[in-house]
C-alpha positions as CSV (number, residue, x, y, z in Angstrom):
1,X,2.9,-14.4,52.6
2,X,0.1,-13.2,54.8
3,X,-3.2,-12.5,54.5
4,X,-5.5,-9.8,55.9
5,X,-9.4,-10.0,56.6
6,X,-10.7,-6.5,57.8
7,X,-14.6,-6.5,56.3
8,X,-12.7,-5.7,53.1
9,X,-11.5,-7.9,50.1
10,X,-8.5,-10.0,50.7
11,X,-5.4,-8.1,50.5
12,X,-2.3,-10.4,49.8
13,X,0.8,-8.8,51.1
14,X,4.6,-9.9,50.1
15,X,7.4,-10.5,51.4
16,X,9.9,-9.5,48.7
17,X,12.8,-11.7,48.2
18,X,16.2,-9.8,47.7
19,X,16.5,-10.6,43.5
20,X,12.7,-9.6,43.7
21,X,14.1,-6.2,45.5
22,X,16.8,-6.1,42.6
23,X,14.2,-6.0,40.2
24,X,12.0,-3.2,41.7
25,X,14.7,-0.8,41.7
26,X,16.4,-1.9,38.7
27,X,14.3,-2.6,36.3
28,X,12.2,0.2,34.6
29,X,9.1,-2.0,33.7
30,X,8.0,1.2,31.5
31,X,10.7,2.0,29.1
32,X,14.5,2.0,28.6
33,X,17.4,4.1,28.7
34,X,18.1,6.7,25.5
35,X,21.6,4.8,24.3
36,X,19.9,1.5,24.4
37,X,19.7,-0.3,21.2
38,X,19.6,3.2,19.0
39,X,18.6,1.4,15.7
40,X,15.8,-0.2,17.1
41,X,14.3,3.0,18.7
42,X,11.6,3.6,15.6
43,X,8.4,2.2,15.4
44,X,8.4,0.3,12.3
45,X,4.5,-1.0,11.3
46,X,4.2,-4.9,11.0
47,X,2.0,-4.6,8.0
48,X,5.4,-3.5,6.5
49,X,7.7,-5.1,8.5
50,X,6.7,-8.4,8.7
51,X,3.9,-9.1,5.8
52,X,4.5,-6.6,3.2
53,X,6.4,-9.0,0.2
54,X,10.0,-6.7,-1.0
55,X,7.8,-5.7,-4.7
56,X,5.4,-4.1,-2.8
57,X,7.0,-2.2,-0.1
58,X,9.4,-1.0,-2.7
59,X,6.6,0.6,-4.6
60,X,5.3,2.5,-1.4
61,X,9.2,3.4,-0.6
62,X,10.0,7.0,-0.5
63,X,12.5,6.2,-3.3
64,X,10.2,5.3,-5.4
65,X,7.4,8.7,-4.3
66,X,10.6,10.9,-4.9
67,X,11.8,9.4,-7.9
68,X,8.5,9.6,-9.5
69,X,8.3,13.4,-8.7
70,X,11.1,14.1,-10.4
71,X,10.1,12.3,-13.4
72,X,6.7,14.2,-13.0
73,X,8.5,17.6,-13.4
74,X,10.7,16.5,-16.0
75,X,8.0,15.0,-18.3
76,X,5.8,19.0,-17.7
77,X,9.1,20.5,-18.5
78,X,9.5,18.4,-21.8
79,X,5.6,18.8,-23.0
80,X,6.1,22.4,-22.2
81,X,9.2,22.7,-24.1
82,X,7.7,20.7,-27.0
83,X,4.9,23.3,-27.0
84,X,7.0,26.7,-27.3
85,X,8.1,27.4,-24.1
86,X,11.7,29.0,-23.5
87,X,13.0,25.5,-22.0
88,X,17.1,24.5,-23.3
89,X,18.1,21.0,-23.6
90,X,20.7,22.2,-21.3
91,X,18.0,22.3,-18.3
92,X,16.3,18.8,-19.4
93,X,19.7,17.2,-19.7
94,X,20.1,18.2,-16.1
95,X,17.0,16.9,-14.8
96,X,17.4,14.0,-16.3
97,X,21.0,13.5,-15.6
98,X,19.4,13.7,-11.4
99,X,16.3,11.3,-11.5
100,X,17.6,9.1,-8.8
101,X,20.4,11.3,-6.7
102,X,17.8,12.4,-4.6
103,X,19.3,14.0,-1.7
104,X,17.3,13.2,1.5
105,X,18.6,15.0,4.5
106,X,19.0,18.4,2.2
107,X,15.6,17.9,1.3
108,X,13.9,17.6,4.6
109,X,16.2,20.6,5.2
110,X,14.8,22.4,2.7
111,X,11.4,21.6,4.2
112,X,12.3,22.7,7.7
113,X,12.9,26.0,6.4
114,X,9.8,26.8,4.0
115,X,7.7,24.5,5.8
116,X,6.7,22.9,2.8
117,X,7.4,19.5,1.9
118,X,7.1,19.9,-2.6
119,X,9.2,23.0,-2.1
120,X,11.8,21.2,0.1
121,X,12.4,18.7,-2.7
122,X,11.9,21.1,-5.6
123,X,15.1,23.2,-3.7
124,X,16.8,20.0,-3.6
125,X,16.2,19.2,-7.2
126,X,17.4,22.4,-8.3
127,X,20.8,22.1,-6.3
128,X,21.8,19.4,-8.5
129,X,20.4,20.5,-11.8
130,X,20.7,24.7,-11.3
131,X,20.3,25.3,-15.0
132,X,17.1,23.7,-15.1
133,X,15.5,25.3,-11.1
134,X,13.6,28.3,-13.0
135,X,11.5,26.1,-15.0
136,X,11.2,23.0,-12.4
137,X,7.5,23.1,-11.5
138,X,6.7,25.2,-13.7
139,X,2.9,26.4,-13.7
140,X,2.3,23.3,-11.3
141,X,0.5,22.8,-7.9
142,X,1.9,20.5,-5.3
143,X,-0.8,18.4,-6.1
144,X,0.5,17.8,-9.4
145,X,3.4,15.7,-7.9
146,X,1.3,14.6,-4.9
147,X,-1.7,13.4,-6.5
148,X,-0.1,12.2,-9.7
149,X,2.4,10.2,-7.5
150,X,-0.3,8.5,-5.7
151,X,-2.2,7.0,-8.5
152,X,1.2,6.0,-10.1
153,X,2.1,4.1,-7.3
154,X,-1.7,2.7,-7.2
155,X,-1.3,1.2,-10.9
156,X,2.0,-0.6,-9.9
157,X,0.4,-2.1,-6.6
158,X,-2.3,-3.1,-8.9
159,X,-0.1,-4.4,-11.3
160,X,2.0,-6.5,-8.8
161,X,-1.5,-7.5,-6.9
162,X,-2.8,-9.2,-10.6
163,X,0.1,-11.0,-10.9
164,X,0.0,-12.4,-7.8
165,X,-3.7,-13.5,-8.0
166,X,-2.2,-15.2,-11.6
167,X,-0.3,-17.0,-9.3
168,X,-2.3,-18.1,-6.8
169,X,-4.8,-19.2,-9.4
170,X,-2.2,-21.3,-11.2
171,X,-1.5,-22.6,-7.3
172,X,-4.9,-23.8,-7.1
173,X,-5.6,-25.3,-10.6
174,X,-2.9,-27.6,-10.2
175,X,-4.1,-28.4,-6.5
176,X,-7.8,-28.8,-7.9
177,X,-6.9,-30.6,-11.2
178,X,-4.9,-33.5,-8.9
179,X,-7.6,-33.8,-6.4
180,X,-10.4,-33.8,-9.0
181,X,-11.5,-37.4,-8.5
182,X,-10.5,-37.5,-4.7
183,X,-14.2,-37.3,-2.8
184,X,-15.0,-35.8,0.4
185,X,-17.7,-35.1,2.2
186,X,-19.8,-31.9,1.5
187,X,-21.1,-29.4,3.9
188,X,-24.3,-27.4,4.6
189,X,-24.8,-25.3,7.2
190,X,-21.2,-27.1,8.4
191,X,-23.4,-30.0,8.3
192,X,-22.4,-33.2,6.5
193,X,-24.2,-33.7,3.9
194,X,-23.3,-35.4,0.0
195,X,-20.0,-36.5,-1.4
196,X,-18.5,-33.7,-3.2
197,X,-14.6,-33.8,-4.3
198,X,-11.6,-31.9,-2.6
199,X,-10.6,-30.6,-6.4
200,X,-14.1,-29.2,-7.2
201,X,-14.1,-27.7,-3.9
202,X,-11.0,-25.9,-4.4
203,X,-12.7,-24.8,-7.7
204,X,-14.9,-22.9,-5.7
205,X,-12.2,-20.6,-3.7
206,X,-10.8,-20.1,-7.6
207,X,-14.1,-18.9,-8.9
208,X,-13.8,-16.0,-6.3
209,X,-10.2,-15.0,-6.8
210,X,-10.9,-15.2,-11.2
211,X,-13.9,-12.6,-9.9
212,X,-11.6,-10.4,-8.1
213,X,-8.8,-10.8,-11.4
214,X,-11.5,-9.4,-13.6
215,X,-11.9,-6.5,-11.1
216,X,-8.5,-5.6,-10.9
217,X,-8.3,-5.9,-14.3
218,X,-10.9,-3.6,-14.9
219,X,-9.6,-1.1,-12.3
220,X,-6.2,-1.3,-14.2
221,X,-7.6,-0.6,-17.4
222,X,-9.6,2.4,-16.4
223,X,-7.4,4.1,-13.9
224,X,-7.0,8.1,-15.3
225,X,-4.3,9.7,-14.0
226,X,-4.9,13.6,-12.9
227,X,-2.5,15.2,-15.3
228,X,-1.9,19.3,-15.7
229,X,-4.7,20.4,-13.8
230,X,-3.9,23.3,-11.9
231,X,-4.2,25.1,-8.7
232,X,-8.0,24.2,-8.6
233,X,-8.3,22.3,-11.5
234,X,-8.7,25.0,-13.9
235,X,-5.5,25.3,-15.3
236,X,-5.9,28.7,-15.5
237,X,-1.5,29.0,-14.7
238,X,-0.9,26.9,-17.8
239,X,-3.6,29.1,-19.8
240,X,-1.3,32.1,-18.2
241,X,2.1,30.2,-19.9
242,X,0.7,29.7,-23.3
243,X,-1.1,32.8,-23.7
244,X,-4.6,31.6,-23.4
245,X,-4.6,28.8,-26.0
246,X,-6.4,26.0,-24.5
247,X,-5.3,23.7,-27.5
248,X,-1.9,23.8,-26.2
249,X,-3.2,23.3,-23.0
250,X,-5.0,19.9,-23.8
251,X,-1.9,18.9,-25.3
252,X,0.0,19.5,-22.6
253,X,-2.1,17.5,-20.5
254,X,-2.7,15.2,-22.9
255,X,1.7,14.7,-23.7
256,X,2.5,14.3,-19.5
257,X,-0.1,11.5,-19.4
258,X,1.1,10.1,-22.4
259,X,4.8,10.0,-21.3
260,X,3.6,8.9,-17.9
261,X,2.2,5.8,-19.1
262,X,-1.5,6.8,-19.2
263,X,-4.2,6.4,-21.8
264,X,-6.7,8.1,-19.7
265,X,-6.8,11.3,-17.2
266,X,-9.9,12.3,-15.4
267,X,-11.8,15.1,-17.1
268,X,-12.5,17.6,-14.5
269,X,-10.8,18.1,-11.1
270,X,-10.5,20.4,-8.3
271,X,-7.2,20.6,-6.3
272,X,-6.8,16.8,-6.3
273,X,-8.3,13.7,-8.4
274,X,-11.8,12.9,-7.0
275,X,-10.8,10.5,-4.3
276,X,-14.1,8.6,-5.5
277,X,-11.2,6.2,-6.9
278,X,-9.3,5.2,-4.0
279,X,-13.1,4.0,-2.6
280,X,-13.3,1.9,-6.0
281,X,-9.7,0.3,-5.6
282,X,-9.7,-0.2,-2.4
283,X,-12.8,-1.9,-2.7
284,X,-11.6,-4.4,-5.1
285,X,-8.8,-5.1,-2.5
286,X,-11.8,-5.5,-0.2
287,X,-13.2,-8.3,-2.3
288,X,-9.6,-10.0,-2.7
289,X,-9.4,-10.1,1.1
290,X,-13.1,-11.2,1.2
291,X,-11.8,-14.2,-1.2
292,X,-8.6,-15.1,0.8
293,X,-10.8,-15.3,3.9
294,X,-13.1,-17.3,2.7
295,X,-10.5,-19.9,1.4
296,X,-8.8,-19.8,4.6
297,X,-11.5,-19.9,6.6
298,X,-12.7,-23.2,4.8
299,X,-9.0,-24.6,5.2
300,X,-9.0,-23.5,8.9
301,X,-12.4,-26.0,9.5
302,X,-10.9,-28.5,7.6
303,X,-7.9,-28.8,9.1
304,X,-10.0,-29.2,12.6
305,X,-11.3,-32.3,11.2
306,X,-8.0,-33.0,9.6
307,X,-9.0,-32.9,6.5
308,X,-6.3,-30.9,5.1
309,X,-3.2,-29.3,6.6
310,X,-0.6,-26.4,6.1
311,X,2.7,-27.5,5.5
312,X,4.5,-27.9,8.9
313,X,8.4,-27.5,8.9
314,X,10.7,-29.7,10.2
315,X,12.0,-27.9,13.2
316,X,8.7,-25.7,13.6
317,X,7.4,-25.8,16.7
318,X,3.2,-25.6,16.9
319,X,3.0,-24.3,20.3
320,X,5.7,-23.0,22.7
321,X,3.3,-24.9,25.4
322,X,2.0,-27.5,23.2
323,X,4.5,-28.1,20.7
324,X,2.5,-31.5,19.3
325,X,0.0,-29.0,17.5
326,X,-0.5,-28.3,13.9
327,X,-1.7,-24.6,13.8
328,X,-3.2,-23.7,10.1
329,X,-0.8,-20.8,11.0
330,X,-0.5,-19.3,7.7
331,X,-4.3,-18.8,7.0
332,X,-4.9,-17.8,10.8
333,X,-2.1,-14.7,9.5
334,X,-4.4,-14.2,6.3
335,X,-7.5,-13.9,7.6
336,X,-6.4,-11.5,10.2
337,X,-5.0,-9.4,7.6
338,X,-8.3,-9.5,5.6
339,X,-10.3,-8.4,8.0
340,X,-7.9,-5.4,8.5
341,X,-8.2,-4.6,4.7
342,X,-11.9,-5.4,4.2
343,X,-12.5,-2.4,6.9
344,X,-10.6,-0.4,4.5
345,X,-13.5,0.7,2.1
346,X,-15.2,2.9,5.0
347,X,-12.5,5.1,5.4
348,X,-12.0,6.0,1.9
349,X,-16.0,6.6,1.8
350,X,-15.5,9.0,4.2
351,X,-13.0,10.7,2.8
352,X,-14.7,10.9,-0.6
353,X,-17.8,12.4,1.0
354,X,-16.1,14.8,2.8
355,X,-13.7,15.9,0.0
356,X,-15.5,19.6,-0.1
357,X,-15.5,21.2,-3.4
């Protein structure tokens, strides 16, 4: 190794060793070759990957979004059957007889060709139940499997994220009910300052999460669903079908909903559902994150001054320098992925307010 001093910054200069040589013209530091590892050659998110639990990830799964539009078109073709149209039990047999057989690769070549991702699926659909492809989307817009999908699969996220807060709450009254007599000193400002106890602490982390139940709750309870709307939400194409009598068209909307598992559907709409309810749900997902942060956070201090700590496995190692430590690893992962969902409600405020009539 050598150094240069010519009025200018020191420049070190190597002498490369042969192994060192080796690796500069073998090694390609900025990619690989095209047969390496095929499998592992597709991106695959982390928030999926690593964090999402098997419930949830199966209820954002394409089998699950493709499933559900068939199901969509099978319950229009069964309220529009019920309400006079020329639909045979031979063509809803078929549908239903090919809910879950949903054929992938013919369906994204289906797509390829129309350039059109509904009608892709709606071609494959009718491959496997021909009787029934003249009435398969019948009157419909793409947004009546799109949209309808979407807050379908928000209800059952919802649905699984209640239960787990149940959970969680359960967690905690058992941890606060043991420690209820245990005290500990109490913090202002992260100052000491009286005795408090580690259970009515832990009361207070509950208090939030029983907040954010009530929410979800409330969301659940209230969630429309967009129904038999239309091309721009005036249903003018289902008027069209039943001859201009709107009483059949309420029903219709009214039946889908119904067999869809809905009590409510939103009373006016353009294209889509007004997106004005994504802000509101993923708001209350805000608030749960803003809970779990909190709790962690506190746990994170308090295992500083080793107060409490997260359980540490026997073979766990706590730092790959320092393997002595006791990382509160498992809140440091919460709070990272709170602060990733509590930036959430922005974007769908956006989106709302730019959702053009």
């Amino acid at each position: 190794t050598a150094f240069l001093l010519e009025n200018k910054p020191l420049r070190r200069i190597y002498t490369m060793s042969s192994n060192a040589e080796k690796f500069a013209s073998e090694v390609d530091v900025t990619g690989f070759p095209g047969d390496v590892l095929p499998e592992q050659q597709k991106y695959e998110h982390p928030l999926v990957q690593r964090y999402a639990t098997k419930e949830m990830s199966a209820i954002w799964s394409p089998a699950m979004k493709f499933t559900t539009w068939r199901k969509l078109w099978l319950a229009l073709a069964t309220a529009e059957q019920e309400l006079g149209l020329q639909i045979t039990d031979e063509q809803l047999d078929q549908m239903r007889s090919h809910l879950y057989d949903v054929d992938f690769a013919k369906a994204e070549e289906y797509e390829s060709k129309f350039r059109h991702d509904v009608m892709g699926h709606v071609h494959a659909f009718g491959e496997v139940a021909p009787l029934a492809m003249p009435i398969i989307h019948l009157g419909a817009t793409s947004c009546y499997v799109g949209d309808n999908t979407d807050i379908i699969q928000l209800k059952e996220g919802l649905k699984l994220v209640r239960r787990k807060l149940v959970q969680v709450l359960a967690v905690l009254r058992d941890f606060a009910q043991k420690y209820r007599d245990l005290p500990t000193l109490g913090f202002t400002h992260y100052q000491p300052a009286q005795l408090t106890t580690v259970g009515k602490r832990c009361t207070l982390w509950m208090q939030d999460l029983l907040l954010d139940y009530e929410r979800v709750s409330y969301e659940l309870e209230n969630l429309p669903m967009r129904g038999v709307k239309g091309t721009t939400g005036t249903q003018a194409t289902f008027l069209e079908l039943f001859d201009g009598d709107h009483e059949k068209v309420k029903l219709l909307n009214q039946k889908v909903c119904s067999m869809m598992g809905f009590d409510k559907c939103i009373p006016v709409s353009g294209q889509t559902y007004t997106r004005k309810i994504d802000f509101h749900i993923l708001s209350v997902l805000s608030g749960i994150a803003q809970s779990a942060y909190k709790m962690c956070g506190d746990i994170r201090l308090l295992a500083n001054l080793k107060e409490v700590e997260e359980p540490f496995a026997k073979n766990q190692i706590g730092s790959s320098a320092m393997a002595y430590k006791r990382n509160p690893m498992r809140s440091e992962r919460v709070c990272s992925l709170a602060r990733y969902i509590m930036s959430l409600p922005a974007g769908a405020a956006n989106t709302h307010a730019n959702q053009w009539f």
